[in-house]
C-alpha positions in Angstrom: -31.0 52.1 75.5 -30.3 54.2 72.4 -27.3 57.0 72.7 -29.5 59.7 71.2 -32.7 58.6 74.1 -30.0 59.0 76.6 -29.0 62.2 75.8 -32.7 63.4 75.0 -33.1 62.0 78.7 -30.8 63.7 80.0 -31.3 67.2 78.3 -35.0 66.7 79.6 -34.0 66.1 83.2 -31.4 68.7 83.0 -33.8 71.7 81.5 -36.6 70.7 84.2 -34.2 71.1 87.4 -32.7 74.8 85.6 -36.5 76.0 85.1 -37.2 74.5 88.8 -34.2 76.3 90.4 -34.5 79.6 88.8 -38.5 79.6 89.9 -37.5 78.8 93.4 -34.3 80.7 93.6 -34.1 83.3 96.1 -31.2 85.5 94.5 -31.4 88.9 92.4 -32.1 88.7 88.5 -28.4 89.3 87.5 -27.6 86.6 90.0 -30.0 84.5 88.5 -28.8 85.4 84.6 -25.1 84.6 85.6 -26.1 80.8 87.0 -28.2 80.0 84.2 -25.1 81.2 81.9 -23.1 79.4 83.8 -25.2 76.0 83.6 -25.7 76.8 79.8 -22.0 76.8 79.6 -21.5 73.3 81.6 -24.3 71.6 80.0 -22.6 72.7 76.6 -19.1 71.2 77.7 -21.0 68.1 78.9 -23.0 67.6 76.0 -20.0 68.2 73.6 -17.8 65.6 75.5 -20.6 62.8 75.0 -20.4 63.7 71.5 -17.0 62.8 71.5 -17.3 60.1 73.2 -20.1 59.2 71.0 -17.8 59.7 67.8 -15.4 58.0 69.1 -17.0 54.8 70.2 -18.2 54.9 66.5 -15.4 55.3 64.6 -13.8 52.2 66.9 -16.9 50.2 65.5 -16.3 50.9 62.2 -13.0 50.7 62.1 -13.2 46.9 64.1 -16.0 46.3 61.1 -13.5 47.0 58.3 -11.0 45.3 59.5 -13.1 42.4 60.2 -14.5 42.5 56.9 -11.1 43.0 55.0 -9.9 39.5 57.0 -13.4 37.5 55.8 -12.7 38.7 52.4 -9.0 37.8 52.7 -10.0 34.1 54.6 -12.4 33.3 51.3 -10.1 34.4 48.7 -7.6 32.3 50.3 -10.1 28.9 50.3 -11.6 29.9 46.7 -8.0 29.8 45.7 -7.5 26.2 47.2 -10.7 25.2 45.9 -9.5 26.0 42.8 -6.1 24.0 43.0 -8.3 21.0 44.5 -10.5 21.3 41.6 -7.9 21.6 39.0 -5.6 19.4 40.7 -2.8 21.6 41.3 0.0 21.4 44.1 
């Protein structure tokens, strides 16, 4: 499952139970304003700490890639070079 379709998922599931709870919910309007603030506020921290962890999952990636890539380029260097001695006949 794709990052972004989890978090559209989860944005979805989240916005349907705050417009279900503040149909069904039994307290004054200023109550009501100061929980959906409130749940605005956590689903804000939430969704900025998946970011995070988002970013930092892909910076990890693509910091493993370089490397990897930097030690394939390094490896064929290397056995181009000793092609080239074998080739030439150098020791």
């Amino acid at each position: 499952m794709k990052a972004s379709n989890l978090v559209l998922g989860t944005l979805g599931g989240l916005s349907v139970g705050l417009l279900l709870g503040v149909l069904f919910a039994p307290d004054k309007g200023s109550e009501t304003r100061k929980k959906i603030a409130s749940k605005k506020n956590d689903l804000t921290d939430n969704n900025q700490s998946n970011l995070n962890k988002l970013s930092n999952s892909l910076y990890k990636k693509s910091t493993d890639l370089i490397e990897k890539t930097n030690d394939f380029t390094q490896d064929g260097i290397e056995n181009l070079s000793e092609l080239k001695k074998d080739i030439l006949g150098v020791k």
